[in-house]
C-alpha positions as semicolon CSV with decimal commas, in nm:
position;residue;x (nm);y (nm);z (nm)
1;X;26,495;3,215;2,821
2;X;26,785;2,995;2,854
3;X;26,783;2,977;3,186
4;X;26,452;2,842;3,163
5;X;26,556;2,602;2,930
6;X;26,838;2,467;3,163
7;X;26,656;2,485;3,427
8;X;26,339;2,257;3,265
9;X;26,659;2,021;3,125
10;X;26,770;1,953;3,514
11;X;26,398;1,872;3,598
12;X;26,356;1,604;3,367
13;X;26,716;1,448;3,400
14;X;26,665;1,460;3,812
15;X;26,285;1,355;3,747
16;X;26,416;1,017;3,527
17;X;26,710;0,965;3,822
18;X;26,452;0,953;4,082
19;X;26,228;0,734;3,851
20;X;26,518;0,508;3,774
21;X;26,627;0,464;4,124
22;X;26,265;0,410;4,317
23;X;26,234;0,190;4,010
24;X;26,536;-0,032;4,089
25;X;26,480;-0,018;4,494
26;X;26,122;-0,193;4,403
27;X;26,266;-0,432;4,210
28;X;26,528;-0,528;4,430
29;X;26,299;-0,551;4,745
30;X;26,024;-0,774;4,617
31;X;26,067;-1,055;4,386
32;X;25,712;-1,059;4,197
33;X;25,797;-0,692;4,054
34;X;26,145;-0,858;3,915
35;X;26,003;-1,130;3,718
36;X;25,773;-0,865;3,612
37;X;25,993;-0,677;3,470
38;X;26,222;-0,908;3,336
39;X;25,901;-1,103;3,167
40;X;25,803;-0,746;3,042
41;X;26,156;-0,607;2,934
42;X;26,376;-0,936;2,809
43;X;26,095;-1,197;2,773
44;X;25,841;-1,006;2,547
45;X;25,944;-0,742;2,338
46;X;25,914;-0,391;2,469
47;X;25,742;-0,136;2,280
48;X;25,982;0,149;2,231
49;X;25,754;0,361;2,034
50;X;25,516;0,348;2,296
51;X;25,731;0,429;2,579
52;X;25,871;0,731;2,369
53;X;25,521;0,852;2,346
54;X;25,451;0,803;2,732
55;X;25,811;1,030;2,778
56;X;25,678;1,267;2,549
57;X;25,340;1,293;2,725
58;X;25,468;1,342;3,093
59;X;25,785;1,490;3,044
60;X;25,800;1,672;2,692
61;X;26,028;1,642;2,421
62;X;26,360;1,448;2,434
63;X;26,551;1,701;2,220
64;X;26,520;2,039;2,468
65;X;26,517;2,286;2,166
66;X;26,332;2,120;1,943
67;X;26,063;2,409;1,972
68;X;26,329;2,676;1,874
69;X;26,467;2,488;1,581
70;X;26,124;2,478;1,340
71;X;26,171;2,201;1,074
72;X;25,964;2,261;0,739
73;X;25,820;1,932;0,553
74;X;25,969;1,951;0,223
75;X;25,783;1,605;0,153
76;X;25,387;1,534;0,224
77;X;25,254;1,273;0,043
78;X;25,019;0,992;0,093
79;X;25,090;0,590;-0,012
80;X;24,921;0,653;-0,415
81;X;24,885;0,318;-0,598
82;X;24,737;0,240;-0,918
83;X;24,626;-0,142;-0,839
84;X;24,639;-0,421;-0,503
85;X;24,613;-0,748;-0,505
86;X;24,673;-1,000;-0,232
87;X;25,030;-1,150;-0,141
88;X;25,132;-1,417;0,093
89;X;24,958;-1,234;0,393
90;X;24,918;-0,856;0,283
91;X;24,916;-0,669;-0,028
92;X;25,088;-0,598;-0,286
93;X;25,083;-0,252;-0,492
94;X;25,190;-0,112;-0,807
95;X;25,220;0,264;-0,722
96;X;25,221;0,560;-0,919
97;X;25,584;0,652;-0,865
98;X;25,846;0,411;-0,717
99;X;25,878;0,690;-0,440
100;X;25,736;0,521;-0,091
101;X;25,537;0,765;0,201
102;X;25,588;0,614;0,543
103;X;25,169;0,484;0,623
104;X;25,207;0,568;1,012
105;X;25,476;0,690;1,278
106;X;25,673;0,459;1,484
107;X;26,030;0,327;1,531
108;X;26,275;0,146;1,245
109;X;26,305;-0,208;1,411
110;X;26,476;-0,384;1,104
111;X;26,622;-0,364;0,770
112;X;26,725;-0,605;0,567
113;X;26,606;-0,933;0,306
114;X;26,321;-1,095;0,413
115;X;26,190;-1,415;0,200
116;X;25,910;-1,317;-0,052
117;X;25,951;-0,947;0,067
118;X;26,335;-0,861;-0,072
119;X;26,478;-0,563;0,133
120;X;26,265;-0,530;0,405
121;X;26,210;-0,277;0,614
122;X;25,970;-0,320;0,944
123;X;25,823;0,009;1,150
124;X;25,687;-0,047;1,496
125;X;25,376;0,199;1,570
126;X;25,315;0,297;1,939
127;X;24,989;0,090;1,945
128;X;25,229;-0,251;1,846
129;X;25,130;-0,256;1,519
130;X;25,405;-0,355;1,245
131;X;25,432;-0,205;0,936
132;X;25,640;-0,473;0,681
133;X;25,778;-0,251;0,352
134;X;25,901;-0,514;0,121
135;X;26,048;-0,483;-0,280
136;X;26,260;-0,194;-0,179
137;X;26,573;-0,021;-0,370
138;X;26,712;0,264;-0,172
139;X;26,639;0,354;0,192
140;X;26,611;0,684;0,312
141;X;26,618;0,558;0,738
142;X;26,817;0,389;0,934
143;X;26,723;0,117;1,206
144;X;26,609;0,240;1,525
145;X;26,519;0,591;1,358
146;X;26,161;0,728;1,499
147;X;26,006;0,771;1,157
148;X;25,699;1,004;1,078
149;X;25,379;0,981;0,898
150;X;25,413;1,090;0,505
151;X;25,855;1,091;0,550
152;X;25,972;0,926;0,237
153;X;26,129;0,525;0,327
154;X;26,281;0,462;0,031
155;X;26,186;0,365;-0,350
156;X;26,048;0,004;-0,484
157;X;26,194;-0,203;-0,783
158;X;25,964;-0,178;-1,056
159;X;25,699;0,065;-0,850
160;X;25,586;-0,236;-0,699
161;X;25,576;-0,213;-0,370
162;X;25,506;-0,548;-0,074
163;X;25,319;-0,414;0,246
164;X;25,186;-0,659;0,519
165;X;25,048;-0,521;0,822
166;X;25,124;-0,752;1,154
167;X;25,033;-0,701;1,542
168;X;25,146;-0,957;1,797
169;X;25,272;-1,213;1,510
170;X;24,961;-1,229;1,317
171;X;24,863;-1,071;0,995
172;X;24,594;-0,752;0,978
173;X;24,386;-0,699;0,712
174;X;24,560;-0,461;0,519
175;X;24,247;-0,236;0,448
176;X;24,217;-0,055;0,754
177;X;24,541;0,071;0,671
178;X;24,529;0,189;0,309
């Protein structure tokens, strides 16, 4: 069993190498691929949610044992609010409790004050799609953290709690996410 383990480790690492290198031969040869990729990588922002999914989809898990080591959800609960009304450009909700359910999986890509939102945190979903949490107290994740559907972010101020909903800089209507 471990040997099969180790053995499906070396696979992937040697399968990324020869990725990597054919990768950087490419670039190096032709010019159009470079400003390609540096358009793609340093220019616009690169989707790191999405490429983790891609990883996951060819090449499996990240964490080898993650199948051995079976993690229970101690925490399963939907966004609950009582009211919404509109603010600025999304919503804003007085919830049931002050605790806050994360709406959809992605990646941590900031924390901190943002104006008219207070302590901010935004989530990146693997389709591009930014989830804004504003009015927050505590936070339960830490940036760059791949986050999970229903995983408790944090508590609001007040059980009020900010969401806007943005793809590409521009605002979503909030209701196809609620």
């Amino acid at each position: 069993m471990v040997n099969i383990m180790i053995k499906k480790i070396i696979y992937k690492i040697s399968l990324v190498i020869i990725l990597v290198l054919f990768g950087s031969l490419i670039i190096n040869k032709n010019n159009n691929v470079k400003n390609i990729v540096y358009d793609n990588v340093y220019v616009n922002y690169l989707n790191f949610a999405s490429v983790k999914n891609v990883y996951n989809t060819y090449l499996g898990n990240i964490i080898p044992f993650q199948n051995i080591i079976k993690d229970e959800m101690v925490f399963n609960e939907k966004l609950k609010y009582k009211e919404k009304s509109k603010y600025n450009n999304g919503v804003k909700l007085d919830l049931n409790n002050n605790i806050v359910p994360i709406i959809d999986s992605g990646i941590v890509i900031y924390i901190g004050n943002k104006d008219n939102f207070n302590k901010t945190v935004i989530i990146e979903n693997s389709d591009g799609v930014e989830e804004w949490y504003g009015n927050l107290n505590n936070i339960n994740v830490k940036l760059y953290d791949y986050v999970k559907e229903n995983d408790i972010l944090g508590d609001t101020y007040n059980n009020t709690l900010y969401l806007e909903f943005k793809k590409d800089n521009k605002s979503l209507d909030y209701n196809k996410f609620l």
